[in-house]
N, C-alpha and C positions, 0 to 999 in steps of 0.2 A: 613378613620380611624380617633376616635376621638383622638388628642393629647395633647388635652389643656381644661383648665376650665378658663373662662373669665366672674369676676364676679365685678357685680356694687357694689358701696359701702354703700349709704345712700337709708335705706327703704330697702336692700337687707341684706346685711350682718349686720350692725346694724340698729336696728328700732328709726333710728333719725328721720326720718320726721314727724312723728308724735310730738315727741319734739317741731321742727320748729313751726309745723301748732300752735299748744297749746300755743307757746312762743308770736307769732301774737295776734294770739286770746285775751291772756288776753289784752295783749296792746291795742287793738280796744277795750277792755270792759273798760280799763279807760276813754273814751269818749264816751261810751255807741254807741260805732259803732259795725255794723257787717260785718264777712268776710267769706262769702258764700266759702263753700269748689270748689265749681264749678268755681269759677273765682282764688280760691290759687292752683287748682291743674296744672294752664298751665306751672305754675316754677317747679313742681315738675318733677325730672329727668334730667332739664335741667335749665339753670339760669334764674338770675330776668328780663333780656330782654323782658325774653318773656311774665311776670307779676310782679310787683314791689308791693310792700305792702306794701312799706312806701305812696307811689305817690297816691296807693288808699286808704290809710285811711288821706292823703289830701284832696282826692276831696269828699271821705266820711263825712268828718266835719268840712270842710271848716278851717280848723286851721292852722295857719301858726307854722308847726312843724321845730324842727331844725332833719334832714337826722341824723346828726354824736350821736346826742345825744339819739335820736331814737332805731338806730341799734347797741350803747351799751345796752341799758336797752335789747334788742331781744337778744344779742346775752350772755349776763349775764346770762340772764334764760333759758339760749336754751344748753349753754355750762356744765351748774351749773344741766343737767339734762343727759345731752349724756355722760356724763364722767364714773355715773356710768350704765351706759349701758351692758349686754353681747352681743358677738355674737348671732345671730339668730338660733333656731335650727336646730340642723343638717350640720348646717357652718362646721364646727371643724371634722365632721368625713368626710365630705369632701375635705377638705383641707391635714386629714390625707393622706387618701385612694391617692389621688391624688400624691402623692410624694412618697408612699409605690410602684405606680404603674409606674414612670416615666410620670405622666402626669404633664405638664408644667401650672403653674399658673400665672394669671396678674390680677389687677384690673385696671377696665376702668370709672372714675367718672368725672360727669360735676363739682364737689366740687373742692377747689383749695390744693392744694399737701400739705400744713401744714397741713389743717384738717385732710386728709386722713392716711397721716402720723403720726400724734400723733396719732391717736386712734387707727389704726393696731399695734403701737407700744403699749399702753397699754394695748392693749388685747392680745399682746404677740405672733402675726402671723406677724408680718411683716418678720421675714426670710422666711416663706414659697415663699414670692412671687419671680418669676422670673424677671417680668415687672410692674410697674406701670405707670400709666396714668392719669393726671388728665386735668384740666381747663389750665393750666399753659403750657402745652405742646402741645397743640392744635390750631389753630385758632376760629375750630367753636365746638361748644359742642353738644350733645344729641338734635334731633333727629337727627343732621347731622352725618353720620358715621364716620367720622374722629376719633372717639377718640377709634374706635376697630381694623380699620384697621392697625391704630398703634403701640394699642397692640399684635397687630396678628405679626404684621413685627417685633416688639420688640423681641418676644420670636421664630421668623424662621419658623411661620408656615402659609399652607396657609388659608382662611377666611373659606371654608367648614372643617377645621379640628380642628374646636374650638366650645365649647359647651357655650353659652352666657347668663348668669343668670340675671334675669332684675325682678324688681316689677314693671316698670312704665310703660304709652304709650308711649313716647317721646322714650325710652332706648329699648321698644320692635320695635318700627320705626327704631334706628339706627341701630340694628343690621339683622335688616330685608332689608335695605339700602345696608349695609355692605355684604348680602347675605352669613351672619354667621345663627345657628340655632341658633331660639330664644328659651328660657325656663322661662316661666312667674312665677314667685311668690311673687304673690300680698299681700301686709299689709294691717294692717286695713282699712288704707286711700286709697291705688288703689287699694282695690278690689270695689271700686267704678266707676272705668274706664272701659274703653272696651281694655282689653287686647288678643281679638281674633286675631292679627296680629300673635300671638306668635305661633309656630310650636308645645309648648306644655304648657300647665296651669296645674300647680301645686298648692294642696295648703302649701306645706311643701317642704323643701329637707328633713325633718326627717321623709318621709311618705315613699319615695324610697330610696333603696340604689344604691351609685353612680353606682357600677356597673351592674347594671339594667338600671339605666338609659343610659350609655354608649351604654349598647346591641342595644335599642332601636334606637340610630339614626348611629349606626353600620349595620342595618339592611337590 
C-alpha cells in the first residue's frame, strides 16, 4: 500500500537546474570557454564531487581563477533567477491530493537544507511536508540511497510504501538502491539522460492524476 510521496527538489519540483547549468555557461562564455552538458550533467542530482565546474573551467583556460570569487558571481545569477521560479506542474495538486488523502509527504535532496528551505518556504508548501532531507543530514548523497531511506524512516514507513519522484540518473539509481519505486520526470536538461532505471517515465505529473497513478503501483 502506497503511503507516502517522496519527492526530489531541484529539476523536480522547481526547475532550478536549468538555472544552474545557464548560470556556468555564461561564466565559461566570459572566457570564451565551453561546458559540454555531458560532462555538467554528472553533478546533476547529486554534488560537485562528482563534477566541479569551477576545477573545469581551470583546466579549460588555464587561468588561475579565485573558487570564492567565482561561485559568487554563479551563485548571484543562479539565485537572482530561482527565486522567481513556480512550482512545476502538477506539484501543488499533488501535494494537495496528498494530505486531502493521508498520504505522508518528505523531500529528499542532495542540495544543503537553507536552499531547500527558503524556496519551499517561499512558494508557500513547506507546511505540507512531513520530513525533509537534505545534504546536511546524510553522509553520502544521490546515487547513494541514504538520503531516502531516511526519509522513509523519518516519516514511519517502510521503502516499498513510498512513491519516489526523481528527474535525474543519479536520484533514479538511489531510489532503485533504496528499493523504493522510482517515478521519472525529466526536464529539459535530463531528458537527455537514460532514465530507464525508473519503474515508470513520465512526462508531466500534470499528465496523471495522483490517484491513478497510486492505482498503478497499488496493483
Amino acid at each position: 500500500m502506497i503511503k507516502a510521496f517522496i519527492f526530489d527538489f531541484d529539476g523536480l519540483m522547481v526547475d532550478t537546474e536549468i538555472a544552474c547549468y545557464q548560470a556556468w555557461l555564461d561564466i565559461y562564455g566570459q572566457f570564451n570557454a565551453d561546458l559540454p552538458f555531458l560532462e555538467y550533467s554528472k553533478c546533476i542530482g547529486t554534488s560537485e564531487l562528482a563534477f566541479d565546474p569551477f576545477n573545469y573551467l581551470i583546466d579549460k583556460t588555464g587561468k588561475n581563477l579565485d573558487r570564492i570569487n567565482t561561485y559568487q558571481l554563479h551563485q548571484r545569477a543562479y539565485r537572482a533567477v530561482t527565486k522567481k521560479l513556480p512550482l512545476m506542474p502538477g506539484i501543488q495538486n499533488y501535494l494537495d491530493w496528498a494530505k486531502s488523502n493521508q498520504i505522508k509527504l518528505a523531500v529528499a535532496s542532495s542540495s544543503n537544507r537553507n536552499w531547500v528551505l527558503s524556496h519551499l518556504s517561499d512558494l508557500g508548501v513547506l507546511p505540507y511536508f512531513n520530513a525533509i532531507m537534505t545534504s546536511d543530514d546524510v553522509h553520502n548523497v544521490k546515487p547513494d540511497p541514504e538520503l531516502f531511506l531516511k526519509a522513509a524512516q523519518a516519516i514511519g514507513i517502510s521503502s516499498y510504501e513510498a512513491l519516489i519522484f526523481e528527474d535525474s540518473q543519479n536520484g533514479i539509481k538511489a531510489a532503485t538502491l533504496a528499493h523504493q519505486f522510482a517515478i521519472a520526470i525529466p526536464n529539459q536538461l535530463t531528458k537527455q539522460m537514460d532514465l530507464s532505471g525508473a519503474d515508470l517515465i513520465l512526462t508531466g505529473l500534470n499528465n496523471i492524476q495522483p490517484e491513478q497513478l497510486v492505482k498503478i503501483f497499488q496493483s
